[in-house]
TORKOL-4160 file (C-alpha; in steps of 0.2 Angstrom, whole numbers, padded with zeros to 4 digits, m for minus):
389
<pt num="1" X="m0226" Y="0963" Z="1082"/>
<pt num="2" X="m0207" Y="0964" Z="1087"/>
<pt num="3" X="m0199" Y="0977" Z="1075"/>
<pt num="4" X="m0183" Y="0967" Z="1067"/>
<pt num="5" X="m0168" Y="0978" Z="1069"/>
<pt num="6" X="m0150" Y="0976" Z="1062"/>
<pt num="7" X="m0135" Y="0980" Z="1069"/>
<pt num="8" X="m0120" Y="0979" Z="1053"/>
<pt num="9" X="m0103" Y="0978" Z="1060"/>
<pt num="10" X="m0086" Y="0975" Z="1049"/>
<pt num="11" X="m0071" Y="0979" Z="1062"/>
<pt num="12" X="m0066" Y="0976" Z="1079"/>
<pt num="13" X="m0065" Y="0996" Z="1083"/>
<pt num="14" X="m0085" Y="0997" Z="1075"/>
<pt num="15" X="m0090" Y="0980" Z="1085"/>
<pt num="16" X="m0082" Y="0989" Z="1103"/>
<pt num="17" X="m0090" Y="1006" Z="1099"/>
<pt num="18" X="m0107" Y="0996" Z="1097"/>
<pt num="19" X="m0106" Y="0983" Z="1109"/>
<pt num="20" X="m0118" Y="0991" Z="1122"/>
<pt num="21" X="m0130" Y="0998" Z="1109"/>
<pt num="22" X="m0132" Y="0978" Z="1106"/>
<pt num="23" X="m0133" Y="0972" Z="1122"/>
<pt num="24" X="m0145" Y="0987" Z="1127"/>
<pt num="25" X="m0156" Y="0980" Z="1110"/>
<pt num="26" X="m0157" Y="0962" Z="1114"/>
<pt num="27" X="m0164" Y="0968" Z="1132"/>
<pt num="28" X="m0180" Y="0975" Z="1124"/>
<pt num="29" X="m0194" Y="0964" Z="1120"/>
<pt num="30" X="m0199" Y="0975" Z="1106"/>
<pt num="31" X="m0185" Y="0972" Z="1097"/>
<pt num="32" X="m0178" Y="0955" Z="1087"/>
<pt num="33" X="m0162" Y="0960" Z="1086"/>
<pt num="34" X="m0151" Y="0954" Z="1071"/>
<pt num="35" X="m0132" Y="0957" Z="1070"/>
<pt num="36" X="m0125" Y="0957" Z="1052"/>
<pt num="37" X="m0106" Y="0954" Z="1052"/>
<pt num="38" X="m0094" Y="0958" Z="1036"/>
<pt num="39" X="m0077" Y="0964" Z="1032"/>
<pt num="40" X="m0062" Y="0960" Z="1040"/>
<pt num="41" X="m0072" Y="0952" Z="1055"/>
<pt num="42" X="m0070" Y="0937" Z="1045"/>
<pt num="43" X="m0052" Y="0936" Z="1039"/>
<pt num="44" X="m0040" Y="0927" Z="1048"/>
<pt num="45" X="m0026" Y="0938" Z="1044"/>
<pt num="46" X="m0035" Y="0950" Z="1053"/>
<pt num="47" X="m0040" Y="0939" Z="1066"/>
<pt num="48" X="m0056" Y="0932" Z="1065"/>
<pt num="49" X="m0063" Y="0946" Z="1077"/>
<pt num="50" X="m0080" Y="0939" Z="1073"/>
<pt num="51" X="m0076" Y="0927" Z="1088"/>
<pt num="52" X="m0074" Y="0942" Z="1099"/>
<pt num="53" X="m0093" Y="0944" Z="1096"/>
<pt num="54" X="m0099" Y="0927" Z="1099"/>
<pt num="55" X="m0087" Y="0931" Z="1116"/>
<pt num="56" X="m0098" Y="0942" Z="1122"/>
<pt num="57" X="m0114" Y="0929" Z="1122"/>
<pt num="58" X="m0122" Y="0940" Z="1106"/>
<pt num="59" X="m0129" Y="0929" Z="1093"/>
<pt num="60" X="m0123" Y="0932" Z="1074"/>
<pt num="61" X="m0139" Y="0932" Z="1063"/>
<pt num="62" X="m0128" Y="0932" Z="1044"/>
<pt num="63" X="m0109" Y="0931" Z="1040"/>
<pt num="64" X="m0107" Y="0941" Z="1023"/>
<pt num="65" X="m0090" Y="0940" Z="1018"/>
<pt num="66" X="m0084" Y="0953" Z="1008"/>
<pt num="67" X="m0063" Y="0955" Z="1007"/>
<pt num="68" X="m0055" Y="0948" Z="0991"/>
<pt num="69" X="m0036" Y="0947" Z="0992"/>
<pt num="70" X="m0024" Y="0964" Z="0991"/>
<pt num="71" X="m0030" Y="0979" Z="0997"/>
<pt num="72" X="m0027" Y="0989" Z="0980"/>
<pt num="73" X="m0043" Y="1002" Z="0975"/>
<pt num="74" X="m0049" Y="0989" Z="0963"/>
<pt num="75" X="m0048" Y="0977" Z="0977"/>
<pt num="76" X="m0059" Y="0989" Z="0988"/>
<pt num="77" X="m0071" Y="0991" Z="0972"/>
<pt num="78" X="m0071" Y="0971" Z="0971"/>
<pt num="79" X="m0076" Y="0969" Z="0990"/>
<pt num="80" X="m0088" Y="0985" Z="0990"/>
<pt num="81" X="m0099" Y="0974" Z="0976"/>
<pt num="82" X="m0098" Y="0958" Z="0986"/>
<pt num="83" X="m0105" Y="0968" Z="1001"/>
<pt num="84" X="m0118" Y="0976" Z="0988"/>
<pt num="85" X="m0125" Y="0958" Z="0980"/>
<pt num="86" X="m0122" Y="0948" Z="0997"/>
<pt num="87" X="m0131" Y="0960" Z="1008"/>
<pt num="88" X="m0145" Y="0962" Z="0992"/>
<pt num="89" X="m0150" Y="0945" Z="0994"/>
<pt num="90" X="m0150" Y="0946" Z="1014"/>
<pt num="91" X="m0163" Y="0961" Z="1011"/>
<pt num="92" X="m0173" Y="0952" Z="1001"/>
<pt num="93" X="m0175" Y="0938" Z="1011"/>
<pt num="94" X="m0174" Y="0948" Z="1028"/>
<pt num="95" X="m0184" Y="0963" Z="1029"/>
<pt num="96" X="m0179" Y="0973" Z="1042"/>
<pt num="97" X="m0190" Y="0989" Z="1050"/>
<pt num="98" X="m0173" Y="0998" Z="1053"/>
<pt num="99" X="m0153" Y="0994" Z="1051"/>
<pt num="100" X="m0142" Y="1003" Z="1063"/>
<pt num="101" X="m0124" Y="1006" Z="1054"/>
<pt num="102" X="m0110" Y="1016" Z="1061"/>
<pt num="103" X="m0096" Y="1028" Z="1055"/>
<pt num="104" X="m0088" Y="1027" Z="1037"/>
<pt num="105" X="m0082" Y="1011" Z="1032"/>
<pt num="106" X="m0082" Y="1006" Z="1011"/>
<pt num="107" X="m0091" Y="0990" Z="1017"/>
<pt num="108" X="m0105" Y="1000" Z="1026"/>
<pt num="109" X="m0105" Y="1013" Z="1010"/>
<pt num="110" X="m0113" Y="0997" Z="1001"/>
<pt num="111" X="m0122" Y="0989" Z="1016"/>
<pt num="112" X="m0132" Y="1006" Z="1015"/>
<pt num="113" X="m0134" Y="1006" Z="0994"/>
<pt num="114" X="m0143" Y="0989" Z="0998"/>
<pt num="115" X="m0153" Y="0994" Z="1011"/>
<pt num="116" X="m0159" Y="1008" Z="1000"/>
<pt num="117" X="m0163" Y="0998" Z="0987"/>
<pt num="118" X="m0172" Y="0987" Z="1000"/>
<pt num="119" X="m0184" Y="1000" Z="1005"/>
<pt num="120" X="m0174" Y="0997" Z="1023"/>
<pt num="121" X="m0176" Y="1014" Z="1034"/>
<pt num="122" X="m0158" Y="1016" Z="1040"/>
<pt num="123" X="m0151" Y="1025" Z="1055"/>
<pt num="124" X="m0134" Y="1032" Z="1054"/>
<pt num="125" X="m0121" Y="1036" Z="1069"/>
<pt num="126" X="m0109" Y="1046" Z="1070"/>
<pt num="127" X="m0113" Y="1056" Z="1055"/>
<pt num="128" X="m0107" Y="1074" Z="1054"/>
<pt num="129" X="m0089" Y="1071" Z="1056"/>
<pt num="130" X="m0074" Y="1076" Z="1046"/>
<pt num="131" X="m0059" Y="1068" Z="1041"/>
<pt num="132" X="m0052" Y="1078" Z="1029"/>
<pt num="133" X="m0035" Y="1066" Z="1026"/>
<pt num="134" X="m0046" Y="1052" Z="1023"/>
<pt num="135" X="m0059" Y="1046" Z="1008"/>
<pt num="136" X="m0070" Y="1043" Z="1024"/>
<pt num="137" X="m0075" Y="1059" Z="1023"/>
<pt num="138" X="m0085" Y="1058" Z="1007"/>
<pt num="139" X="m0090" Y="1041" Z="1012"/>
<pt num="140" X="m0099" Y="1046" Z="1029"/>
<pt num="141" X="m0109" Y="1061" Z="1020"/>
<pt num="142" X="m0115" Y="1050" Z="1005"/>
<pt num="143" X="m0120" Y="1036" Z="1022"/>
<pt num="144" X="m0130" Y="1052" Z="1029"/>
<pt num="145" X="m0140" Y="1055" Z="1014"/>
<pt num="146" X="m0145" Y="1038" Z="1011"/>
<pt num="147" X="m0151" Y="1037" Z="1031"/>
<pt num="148" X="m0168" Y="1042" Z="1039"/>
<pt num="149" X="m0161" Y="1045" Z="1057"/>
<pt num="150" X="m0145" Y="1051" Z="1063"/>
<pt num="151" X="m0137" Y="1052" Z="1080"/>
<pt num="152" X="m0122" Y="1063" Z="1081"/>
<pt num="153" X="m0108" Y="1062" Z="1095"/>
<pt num="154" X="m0109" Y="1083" Z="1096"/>
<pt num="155" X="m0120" Y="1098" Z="1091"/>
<pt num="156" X="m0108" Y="1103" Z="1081"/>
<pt num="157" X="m0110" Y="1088" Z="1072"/>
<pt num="158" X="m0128" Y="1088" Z="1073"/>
<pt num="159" X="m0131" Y="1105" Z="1063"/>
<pt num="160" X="m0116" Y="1099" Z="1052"/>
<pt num="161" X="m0129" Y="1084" Z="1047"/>
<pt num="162" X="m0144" Y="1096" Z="1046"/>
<pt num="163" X="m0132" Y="1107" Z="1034"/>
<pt num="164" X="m0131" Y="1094" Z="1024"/>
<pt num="165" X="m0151" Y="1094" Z="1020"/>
<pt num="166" X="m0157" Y="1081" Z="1033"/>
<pt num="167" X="m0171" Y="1087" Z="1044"/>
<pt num="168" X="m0167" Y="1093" Z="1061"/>
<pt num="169" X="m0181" Y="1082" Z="1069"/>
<pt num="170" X="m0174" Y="1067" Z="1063"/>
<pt num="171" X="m0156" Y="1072" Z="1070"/>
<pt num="172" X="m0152" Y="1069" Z="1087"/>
<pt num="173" X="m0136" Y="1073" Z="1096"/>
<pt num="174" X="m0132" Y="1059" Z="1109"/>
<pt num="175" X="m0115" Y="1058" Z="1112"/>
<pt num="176" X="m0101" Y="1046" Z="1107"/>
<pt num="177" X="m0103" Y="1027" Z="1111"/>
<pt num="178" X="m0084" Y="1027" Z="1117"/>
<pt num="179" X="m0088" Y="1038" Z="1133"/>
<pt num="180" X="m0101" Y="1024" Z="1138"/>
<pt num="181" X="m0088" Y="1010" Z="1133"/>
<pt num="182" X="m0074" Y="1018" Z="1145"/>
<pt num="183" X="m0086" Y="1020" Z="1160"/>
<pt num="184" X="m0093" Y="1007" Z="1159"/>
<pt num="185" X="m0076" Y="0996" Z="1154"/>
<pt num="186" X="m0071" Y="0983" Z="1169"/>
<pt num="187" X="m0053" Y="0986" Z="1167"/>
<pt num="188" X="m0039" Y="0973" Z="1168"/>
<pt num="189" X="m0024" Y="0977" Z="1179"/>
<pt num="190" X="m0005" Y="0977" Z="1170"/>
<pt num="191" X="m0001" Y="0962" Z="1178"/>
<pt num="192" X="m0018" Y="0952" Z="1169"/>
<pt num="193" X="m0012" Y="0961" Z="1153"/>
<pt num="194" X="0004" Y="0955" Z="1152"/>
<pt num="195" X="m0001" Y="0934" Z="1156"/>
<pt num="196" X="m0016" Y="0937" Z="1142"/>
<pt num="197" X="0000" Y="0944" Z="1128"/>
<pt num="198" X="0014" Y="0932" Z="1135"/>
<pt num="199" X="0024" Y="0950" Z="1136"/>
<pt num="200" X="0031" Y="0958" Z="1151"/>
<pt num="201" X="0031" Y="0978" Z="1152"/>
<pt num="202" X="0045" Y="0991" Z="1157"/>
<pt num="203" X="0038" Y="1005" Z="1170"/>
<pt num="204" X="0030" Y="1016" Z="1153"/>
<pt num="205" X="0021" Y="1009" Z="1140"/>
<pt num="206" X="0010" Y="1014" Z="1125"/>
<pt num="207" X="m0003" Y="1008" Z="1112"/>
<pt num="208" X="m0001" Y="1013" Z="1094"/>
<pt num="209" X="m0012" Y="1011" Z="1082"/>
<pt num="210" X="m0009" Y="1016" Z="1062"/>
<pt num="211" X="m0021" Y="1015" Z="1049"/>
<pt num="212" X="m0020" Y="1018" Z="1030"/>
<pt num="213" X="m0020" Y="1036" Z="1024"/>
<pt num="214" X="m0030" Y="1032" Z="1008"/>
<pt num="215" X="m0031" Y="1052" Z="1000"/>
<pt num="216" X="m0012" Y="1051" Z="1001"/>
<pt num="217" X="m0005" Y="1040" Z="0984"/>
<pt num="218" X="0009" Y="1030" Z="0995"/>
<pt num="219" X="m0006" Y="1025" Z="1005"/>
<pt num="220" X="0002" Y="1030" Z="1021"/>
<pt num="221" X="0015" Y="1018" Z="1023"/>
<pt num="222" X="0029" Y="1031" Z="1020"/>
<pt num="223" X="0020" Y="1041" Z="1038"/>
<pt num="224" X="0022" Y="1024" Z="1044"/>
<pt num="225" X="0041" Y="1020" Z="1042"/>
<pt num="226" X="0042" Y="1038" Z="1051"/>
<pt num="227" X="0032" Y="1032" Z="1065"/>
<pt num="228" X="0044" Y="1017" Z="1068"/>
<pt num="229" X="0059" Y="1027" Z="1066"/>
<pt num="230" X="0052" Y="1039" Z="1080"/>
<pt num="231" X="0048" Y="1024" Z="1092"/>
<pt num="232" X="0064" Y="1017" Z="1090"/>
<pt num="233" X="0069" Y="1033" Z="1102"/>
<pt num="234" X="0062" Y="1027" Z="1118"/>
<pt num="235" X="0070" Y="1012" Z="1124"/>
<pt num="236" X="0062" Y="1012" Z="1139"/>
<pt num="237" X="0045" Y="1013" Z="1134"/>
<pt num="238" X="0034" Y="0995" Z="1129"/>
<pt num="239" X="0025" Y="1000" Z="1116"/>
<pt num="240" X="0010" Y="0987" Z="1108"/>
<pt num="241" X="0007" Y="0992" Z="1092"/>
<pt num="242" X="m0012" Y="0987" Z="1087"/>
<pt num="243" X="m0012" Y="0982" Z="1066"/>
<pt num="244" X="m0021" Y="0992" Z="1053"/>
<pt num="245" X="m0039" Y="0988" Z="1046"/>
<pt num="246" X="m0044" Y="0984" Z="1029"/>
<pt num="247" X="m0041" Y="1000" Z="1022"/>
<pt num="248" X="m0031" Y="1001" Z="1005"/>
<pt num="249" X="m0012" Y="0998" Z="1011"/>
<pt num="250" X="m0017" Y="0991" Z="1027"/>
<pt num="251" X="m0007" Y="0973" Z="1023"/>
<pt num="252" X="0008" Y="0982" Z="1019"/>
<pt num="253" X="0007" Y="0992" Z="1035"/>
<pt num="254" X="0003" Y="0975" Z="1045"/>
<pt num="255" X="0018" Y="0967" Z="1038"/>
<pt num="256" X="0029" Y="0980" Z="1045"/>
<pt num="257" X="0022" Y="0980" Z="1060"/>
<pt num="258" X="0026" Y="0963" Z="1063"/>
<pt num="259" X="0046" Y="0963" Z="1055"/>
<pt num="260" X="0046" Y="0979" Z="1068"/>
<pt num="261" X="0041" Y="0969" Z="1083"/>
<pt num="262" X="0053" Y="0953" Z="1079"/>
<pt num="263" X="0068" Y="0966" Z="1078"/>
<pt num="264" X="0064" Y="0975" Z="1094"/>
<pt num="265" X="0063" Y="0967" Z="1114"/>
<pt num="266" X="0052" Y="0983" Z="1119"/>
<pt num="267" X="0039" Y="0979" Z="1106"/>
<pt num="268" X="0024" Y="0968" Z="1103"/>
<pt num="269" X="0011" Y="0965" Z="1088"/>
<pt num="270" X="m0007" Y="0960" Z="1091"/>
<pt num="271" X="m0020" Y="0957" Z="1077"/>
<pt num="272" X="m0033" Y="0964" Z="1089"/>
<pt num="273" X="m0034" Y="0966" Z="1110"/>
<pt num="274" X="m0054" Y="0964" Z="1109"/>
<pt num="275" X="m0064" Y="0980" Z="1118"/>
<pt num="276" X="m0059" Y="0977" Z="1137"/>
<pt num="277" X="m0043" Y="0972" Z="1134"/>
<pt num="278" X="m0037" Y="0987" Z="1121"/>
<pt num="279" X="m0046" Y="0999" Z="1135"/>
<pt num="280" X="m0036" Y="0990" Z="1149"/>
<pt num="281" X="m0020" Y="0995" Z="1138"/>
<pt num="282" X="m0027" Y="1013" Z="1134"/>
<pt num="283" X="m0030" Y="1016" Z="1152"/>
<pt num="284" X="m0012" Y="1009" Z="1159"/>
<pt num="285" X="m0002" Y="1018" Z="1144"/>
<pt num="286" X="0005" Y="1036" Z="1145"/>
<pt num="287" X="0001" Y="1040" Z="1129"/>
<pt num="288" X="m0007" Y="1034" Z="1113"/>
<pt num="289" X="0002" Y="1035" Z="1097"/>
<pt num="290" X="m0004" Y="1036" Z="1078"/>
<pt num="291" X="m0021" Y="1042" Z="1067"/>
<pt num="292" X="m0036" Y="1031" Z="1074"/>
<pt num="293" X="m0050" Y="1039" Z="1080"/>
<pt num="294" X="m0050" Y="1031" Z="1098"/>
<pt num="295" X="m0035" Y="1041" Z="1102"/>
<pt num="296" X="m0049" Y="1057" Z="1099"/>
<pt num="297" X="m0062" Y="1050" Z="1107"/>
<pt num="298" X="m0058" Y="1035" Z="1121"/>
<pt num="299" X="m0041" Y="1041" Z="1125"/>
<pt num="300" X="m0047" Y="1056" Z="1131"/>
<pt num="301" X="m0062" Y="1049" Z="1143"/>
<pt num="302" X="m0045" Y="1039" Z="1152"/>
<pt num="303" X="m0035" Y="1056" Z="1154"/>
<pt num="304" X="m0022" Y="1050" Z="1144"/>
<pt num="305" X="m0012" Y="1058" Z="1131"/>
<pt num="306" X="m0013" Y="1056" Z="1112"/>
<pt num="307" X="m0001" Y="1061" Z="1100"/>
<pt num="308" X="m0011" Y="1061" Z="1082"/>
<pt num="309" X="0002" Y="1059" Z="1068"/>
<pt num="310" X="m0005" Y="1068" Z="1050"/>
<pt num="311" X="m0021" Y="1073" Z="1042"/>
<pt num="312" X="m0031" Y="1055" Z="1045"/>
<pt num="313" X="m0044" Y="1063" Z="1057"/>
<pt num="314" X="m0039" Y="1082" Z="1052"/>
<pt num="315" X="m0057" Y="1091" Z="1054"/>
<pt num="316" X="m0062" Y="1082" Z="1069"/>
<pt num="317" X="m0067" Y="1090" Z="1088"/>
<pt num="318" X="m0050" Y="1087" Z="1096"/>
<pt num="319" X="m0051" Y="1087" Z="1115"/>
<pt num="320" X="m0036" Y="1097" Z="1126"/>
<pt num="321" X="m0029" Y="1079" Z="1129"/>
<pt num="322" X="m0024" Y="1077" Z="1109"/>
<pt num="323" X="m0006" Y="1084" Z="1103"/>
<pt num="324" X="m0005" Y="1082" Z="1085"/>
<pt num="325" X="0010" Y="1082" Z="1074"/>
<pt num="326" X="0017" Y="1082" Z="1057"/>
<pt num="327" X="0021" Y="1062" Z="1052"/>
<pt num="328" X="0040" Y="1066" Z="1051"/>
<pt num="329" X="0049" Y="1058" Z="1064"/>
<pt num="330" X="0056" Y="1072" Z="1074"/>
<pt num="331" X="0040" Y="1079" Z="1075"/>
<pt num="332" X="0033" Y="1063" Z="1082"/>
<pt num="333" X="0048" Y="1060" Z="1093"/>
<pt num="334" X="0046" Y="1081" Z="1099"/>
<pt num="335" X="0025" Y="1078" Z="1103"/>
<pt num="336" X="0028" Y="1061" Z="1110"/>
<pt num="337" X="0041" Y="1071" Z="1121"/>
<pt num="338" X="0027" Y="1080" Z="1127"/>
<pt num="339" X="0013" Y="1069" Z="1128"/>
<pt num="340" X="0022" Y="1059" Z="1141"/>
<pt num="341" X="0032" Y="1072" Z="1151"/>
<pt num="342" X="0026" Y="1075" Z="1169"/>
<pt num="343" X="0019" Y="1093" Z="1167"/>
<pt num="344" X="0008" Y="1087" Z="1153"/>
<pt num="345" X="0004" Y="1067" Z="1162"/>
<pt num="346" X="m0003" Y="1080" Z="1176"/>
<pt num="347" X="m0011" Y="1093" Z="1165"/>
<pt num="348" X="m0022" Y="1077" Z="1156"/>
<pt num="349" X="m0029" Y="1073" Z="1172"/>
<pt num="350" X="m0040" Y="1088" Z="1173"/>
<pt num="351" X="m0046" Y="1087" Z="1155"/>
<pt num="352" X="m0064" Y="1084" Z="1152"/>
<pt num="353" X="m0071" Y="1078" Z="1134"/>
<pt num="354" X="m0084" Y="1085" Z="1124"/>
<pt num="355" X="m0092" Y="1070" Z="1119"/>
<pt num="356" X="m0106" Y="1069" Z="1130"/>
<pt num="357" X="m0109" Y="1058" Z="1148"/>
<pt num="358" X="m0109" Y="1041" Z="1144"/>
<pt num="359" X="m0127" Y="1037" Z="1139"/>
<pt num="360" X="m0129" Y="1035" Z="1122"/>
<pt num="361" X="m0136" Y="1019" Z="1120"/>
<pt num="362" X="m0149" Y="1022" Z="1132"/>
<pt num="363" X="m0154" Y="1039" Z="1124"/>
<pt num="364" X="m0153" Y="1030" Z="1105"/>
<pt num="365" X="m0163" Y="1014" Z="1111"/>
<pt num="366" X="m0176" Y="1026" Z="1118"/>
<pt num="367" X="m0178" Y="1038" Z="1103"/>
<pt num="368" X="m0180" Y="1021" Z="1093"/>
<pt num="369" X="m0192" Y="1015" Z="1105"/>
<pt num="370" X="m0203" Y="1031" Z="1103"/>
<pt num="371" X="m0203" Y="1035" Z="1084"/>
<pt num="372" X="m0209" Y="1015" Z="1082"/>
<pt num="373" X="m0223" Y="1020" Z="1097"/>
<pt num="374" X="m0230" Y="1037" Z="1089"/>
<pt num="375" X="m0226" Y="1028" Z="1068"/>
<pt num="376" X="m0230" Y="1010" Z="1068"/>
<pt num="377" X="m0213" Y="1012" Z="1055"/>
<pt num="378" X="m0199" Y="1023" Z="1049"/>
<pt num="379" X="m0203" Y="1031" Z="1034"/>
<pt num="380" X="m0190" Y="1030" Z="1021"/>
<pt num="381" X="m0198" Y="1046" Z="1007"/>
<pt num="382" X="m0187" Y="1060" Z="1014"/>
<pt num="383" X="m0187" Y="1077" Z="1011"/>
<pt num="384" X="m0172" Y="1092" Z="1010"/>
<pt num="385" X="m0172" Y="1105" Z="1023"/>
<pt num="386" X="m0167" Y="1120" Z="1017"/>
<pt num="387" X="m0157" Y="1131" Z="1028"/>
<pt num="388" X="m0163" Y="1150" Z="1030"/>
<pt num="389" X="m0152" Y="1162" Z="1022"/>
């Protein structure tokens, strides 16, 4: 029998990072393959990236929805249990052999309690990581504990999960998803880019991208005023500033955005760039600007420059190709110097990444394929590896 396997997504960024592990799933004729879509996917202020999905000829199994109004903790509490009873009732009437969830999103948090409840065997990717300036952190270990199979983006990350009591033949260290993206990625030229967002480039451009910090009590959007006052510097660079997810504080930050770009010539807004088009943009900037995690991990494969403002992704592998800085304008102003000077621009180019060569999916579809062949099932009774003193 064809072993039913979901796929949950809830953002644009989660959907590009798993986009090939989808497509490399509906290939096998083992596998029914069933995408689950929630979160911000389905708001239109946020720009019904669900469609983005459906663009890339995927079928959408369930629409979940799960974002109340305001963005508030008690908001994130309100749309964590939506999450929890509409994805209860899925599992119930859908029992899946395995669901695939990524990263450490409050929504997947949830996804992951009903699943468990479920009896759903779960396997997590890109467990291991730390983001120390982010309640993240705790929400990708308490993902890891809940999941039967992990596939880590480094071997650091990999013993950082078996540390964490999971045990080490259930833990496999792949890679990242966002080296095969950008290797895989048929870019568009500047020219294409600028017809697709009605908005014509100086010689330099940039893509910045800021997202909630929700550890800090002003939610970030103090770091964010300091942001705009740094780009407001550089005249003649275009800059496309990407808007925030559906963190706590992300509407404020997104409104901002978009006063920012009516007040300035140089400057353009878009609710999302969908995966080809934001790597286009990555790829034809000199440098990427703010705390989002593609700036660590797809920047880098593209040999160009980040500057990574505050404690957002603090604790994470940061390849030579990263400058980070304090979010105080003059120190974003000072790295952003750097990041785009000549000496540097030509430094980048010789970088390498250390998140693996691009082969990801293959290698998760095929560890998949052969614990279902030796099994028959995933089991979901677990037990704690100690480590040896």
């Amino acid at each position: 029998m064809r072993k039913k396997i979901g796929v949950l997504t809830a953002t644009r960024a989660e959907f590009g990072l798993l986009k090939p592990l989808i497509l490399r799933l509906m290939k096998e004729d083992i596998f029914e393959t069933q995408v689950l879509v929630t979160g911000a996917h389905l708001c239109p202020e946020f720009g019904y990236t669900y469609k983005e999905i459906e663009e890339a000829g995927i079928p959408i199994a369930a629409r979940i929805e799960c974002v109340t109004n305001g963005d508030e903790s008690e908001a994130i509490s309100r749309n964590m249990a939506m999450a929890l009873e509409g994805f209860g009732t899925y599992f119930a009437q859908n029992k899946l052999d395995l669901l695939i969830v990524l990263g450490d999103r409050y929504e997947t948090m949830a996804v992951c309690i009903a699943a468990m409840n479920a009896e759903i065997p779960i396997a997590h990717i890109h467990g291991g990581e730390l983001t120390e300036g982010a309640v993240d952190e705790a929400i990708r270990h308490s993902i890891t504990k809940m999941s039967h199979l992990h596939f880590t983006s480094t071997e650091v990350y990999r013993k950082r999960v078996i540390q964490l009591g999971e045990e080490p033949d259930r833990v496999f260290n792949v890679g990242a998803l966002a080296v095969e993206n950008t290797r895989n990625n048929n870019f568009l030229t500047r020219q294409e880019l600028e017809t697709y967002l009605d908005f014509e480039f100086m010689d330099k451009m940039a893509v910045v991208t800021f997202h909630p910090v929700t550890l800090d009590d002003k939610r970030g959007i103090s770091q964010f005023e300091e942001l705009l006052t740094a780009i407001d510097e550089f005249k003649d660079i275009s800059f496309i500033i990407t808007k925030a997810n559906a963190d706590a504080g992300g509407r404020a930050i997104n409104e901002r955005i978009d006063e920012f770009a009516d007040m300035h010539d140089n400057v353009i807004a878009v609710s999302s760039l969908g995966v080809r088009r934001y790597l286009s943009a990555v790829n034809e900037s000199v440098a990427v600007i703010g705390n989002s995690s593609s700036g660590i991990t797809e920047a880098p494969c593209l040999h160009t420059p980040t500057v990574n403002i505050g404690d957002r992704q603090r604790g994470r592998i940061m390849p030579d190709s990263v400058l980070c800085c304090k979010p105080v304008a003059d120190d974003i102003v000072r790295t952003i110097q750097k990041a785009i000077s000549d000496e540097f621009q030509e430094l980048v180019q010789t970088m390498t990444n250390p998140f693996g060569e691009g082969k990801t999916s293959e290698s998760i579809v095929d560890i998949i394929k052969d614990i279902f062949a030796q099994n028959g099932q995933i089991d979901v009774v677990k037990t704690f590896y100690d480590l040896e003193n």
